[in-house]
Phi, psi and omega in degrees: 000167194207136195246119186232160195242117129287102178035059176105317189272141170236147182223162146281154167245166151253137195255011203287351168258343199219051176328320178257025147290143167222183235262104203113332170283165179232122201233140194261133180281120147199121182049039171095345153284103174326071159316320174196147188296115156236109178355139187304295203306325165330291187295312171004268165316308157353290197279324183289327173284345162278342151335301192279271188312317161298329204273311182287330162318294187123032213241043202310293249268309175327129184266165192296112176086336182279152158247000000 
C-alpha cells in the first residue's frame, strides 16, 4: 500500500500492479489500485482538465478525481 495525493486530497492505494512506482511517481487510480505509470505532464494535464470540467459543471468545490 501506498499513501497518493490527488490534487490535494491523500488516499490510500495498492501498488500491487505497479511494484516499481516510487516515491515521486505519478500513478493512475482505479478503485483503490495504482493500474499505470504516467508522466508529470501528463498528471498535469489531467488534474487541470478535471479540473476545468467540475468548474463547468458547475461543482467550484469539487475536488479533482471524486465523484
Amino acid at each position: 500500500m501506498a499513501r497518493v495525493d490527488f490534487g490535494g486530497v491523500s488516499r490510500e492505494a495498492c501498488l500491487a500492479y505497479l511494484p516499481e512506482a516510487a516515491v515521486g511517481d505519478y500513478v493512475l487510480v482505479h478503485a483503490g489500485f495504482a493500474i499505470t505509470m504516467v508522466d508529470e505532464a501528463e498528471a498535469r494535464q489531467t488534474l487541470e482538465d478535471l479540473r476545468q470540467l467540475a468548474e463547468l459543471a458547475g461543482e467550484d468545490d469539487a475536488e479533482p478525481g471524486f465523484a
